[in-house]
C-alpha positions as CSV (number, residue, x, y, z in Angstrom):
1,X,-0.1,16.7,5.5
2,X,-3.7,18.1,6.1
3,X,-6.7,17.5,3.5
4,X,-6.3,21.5,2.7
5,X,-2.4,21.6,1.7
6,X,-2.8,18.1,-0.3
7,X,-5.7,19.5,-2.5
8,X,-3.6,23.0,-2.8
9,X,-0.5,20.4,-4.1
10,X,-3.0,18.1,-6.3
11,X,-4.1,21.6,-7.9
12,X,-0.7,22.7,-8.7
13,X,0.3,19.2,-10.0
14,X,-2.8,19.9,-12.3
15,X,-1.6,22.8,-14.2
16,X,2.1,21.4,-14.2
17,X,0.5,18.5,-15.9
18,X,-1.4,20.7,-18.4
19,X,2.1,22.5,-19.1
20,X,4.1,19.3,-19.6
21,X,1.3,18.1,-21.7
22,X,1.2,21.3,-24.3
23,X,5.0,21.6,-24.4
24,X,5.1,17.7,-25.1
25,X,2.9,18.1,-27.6
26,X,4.3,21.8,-28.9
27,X,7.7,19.8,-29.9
28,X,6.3,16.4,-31.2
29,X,4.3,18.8,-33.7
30,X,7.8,20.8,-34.6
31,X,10.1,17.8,-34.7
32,X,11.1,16.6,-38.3
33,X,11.8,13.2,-36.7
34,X,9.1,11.1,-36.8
35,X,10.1,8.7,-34.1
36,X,10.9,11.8,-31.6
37,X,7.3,13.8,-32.8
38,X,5.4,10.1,-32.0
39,X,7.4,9.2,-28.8
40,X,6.7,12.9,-27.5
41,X,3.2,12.6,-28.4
42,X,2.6,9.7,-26.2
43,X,4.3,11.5,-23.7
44,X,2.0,14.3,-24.0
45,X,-0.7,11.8,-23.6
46,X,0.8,10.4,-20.5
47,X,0.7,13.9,-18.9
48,X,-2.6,14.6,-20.4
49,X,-3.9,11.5,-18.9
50,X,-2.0,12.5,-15.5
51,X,-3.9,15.7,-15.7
52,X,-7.6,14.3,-16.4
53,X,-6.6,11.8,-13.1
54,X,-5.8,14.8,-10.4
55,X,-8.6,16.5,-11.7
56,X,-10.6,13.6,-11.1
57,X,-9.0,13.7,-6.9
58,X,-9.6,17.6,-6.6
59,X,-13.8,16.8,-8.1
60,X,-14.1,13.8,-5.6
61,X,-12.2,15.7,-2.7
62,X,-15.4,18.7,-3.5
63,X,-18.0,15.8,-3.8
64,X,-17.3,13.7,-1.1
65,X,-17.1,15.8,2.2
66,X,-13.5,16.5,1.8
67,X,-12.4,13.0,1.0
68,X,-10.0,12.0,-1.7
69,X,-10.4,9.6,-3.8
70,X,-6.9,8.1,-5.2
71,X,-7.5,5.7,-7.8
72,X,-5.4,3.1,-9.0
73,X,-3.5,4.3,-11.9
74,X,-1.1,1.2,-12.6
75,X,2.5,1.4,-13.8
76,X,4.1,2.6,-16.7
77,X,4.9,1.1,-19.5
78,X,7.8,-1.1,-20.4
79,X,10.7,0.9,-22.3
80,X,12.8,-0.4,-24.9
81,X,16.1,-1.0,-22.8
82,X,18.2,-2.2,-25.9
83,X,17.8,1.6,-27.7
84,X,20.6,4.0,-27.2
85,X,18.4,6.6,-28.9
86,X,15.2,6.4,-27.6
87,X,13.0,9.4,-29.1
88,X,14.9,10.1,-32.0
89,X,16.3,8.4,-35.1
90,X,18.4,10.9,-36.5
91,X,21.8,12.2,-34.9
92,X,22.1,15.4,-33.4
93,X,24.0,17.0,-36.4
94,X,20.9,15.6,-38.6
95,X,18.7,18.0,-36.5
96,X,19.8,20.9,-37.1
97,X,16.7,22.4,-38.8
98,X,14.6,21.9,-35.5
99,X,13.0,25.0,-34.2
100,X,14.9,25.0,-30.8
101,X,17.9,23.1,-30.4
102,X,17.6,19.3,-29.3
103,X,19.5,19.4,-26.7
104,X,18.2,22.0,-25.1
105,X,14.6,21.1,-25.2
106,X,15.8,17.4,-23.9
107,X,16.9,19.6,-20.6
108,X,13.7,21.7,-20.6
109,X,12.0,18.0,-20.7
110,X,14.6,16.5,-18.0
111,X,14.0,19.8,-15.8
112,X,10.1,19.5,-15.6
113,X,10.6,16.0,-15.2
114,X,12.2,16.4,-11.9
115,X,10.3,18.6,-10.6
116,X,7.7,16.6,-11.3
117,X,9.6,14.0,-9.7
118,X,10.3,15.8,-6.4
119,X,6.6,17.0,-6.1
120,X,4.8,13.7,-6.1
121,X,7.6,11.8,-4.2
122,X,7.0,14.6,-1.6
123,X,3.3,13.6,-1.5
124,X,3.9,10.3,-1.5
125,X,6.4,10.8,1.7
126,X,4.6,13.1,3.4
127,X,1.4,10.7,3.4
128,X,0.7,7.7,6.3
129,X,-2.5,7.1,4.3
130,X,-1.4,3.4,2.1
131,X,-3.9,5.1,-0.9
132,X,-2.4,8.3,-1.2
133,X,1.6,6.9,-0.8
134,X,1.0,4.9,-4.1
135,X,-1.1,6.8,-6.2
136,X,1.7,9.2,-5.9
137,X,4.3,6.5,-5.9
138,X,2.7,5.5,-9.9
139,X,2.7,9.2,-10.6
140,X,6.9,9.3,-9.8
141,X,6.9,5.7,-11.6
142,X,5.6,7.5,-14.9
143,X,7.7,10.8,-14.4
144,X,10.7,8.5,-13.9
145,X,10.2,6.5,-16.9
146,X,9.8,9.9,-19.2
147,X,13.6,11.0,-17.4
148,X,15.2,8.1,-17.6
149,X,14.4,7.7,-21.8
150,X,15.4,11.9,-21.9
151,X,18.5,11.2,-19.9
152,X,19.6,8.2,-22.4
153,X,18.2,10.4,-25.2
154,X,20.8,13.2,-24.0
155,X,23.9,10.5,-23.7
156,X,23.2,9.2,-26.9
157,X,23.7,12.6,-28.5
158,X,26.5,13.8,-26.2
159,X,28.4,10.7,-27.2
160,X,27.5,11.1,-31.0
161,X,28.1,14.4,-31.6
């Protein structure tokens, strides 16, 4: 992929990060679950953090005769693996006062996670450059640890409705 379609890519990755971010943070504020408003709040972080990252790549890329710098962002966090509810504490019929219904949000969150998913794999594929194949490979690392607690999250409410 040539320096000009990567940066076009990093830019767009920017404002999906900004998007994830605000929505993230849009429901944690809504939620009358505590644990779901401070797991999506960190999440919102995460993206937020994402976002500040790329825009740090697109700056160096303008500073540094069209050069990228990738730097190391380091792997996700460990999740709780023995949690069948992840983000929230109460069941689904507990939630009924929400603003937008649970489950439905939890597939907004799953959708934008893939496509986050499929974006930075693709960068990461596309890429002979070692640098540029694992500072995208972190980026799917943290996208796929968001997915796989909404996906448990959705299970856990499809089997406790």
């Amino acid at each position: 992929m040539e320096n000009k379609e990567l940066l076009k890519n990093i830019k767009q990755a920017v404002k999906m990060e900004n998007e994830a971010a605000l929505f993230y943070k849009h429901v944690a504020l809504l939620s009358k679950d505590i644990r779901a408003g401070e797991m999506l709040m960190q999440f919102s972080q995460d993206e937020e953090k994402h976002r500040r990252i790329l825009e740090y790549v697109v700056e160096s890329y303008k500073h540094n005769h069209e050069k990228f710098d990738f730097p190391d962002i380091g792997p996700p966090p460990e999740s709780g693996t023995l949690e069948t509810s992840p983000l929230y504490a109460k069941k689904l019929s507990e939630l009924t006062g929400e603003s937008k219904p649970v489950l439905l949000t939890l597939r907004e969150f799953i959708k934008k996670e893939n496509i986050a998913i499929a974006l930075y794999s693709k960068l990461s594929e596309s890429s002979h450059d070692v640098n540029i194949r694992k500072f995208f490979g972190s980026l799917v690392k943290w996208e796929q640890r968001h997915l796989d607690l909404l996906e448990r999250q959705a299970t856990a409410f499809a089997v406790n409705r």
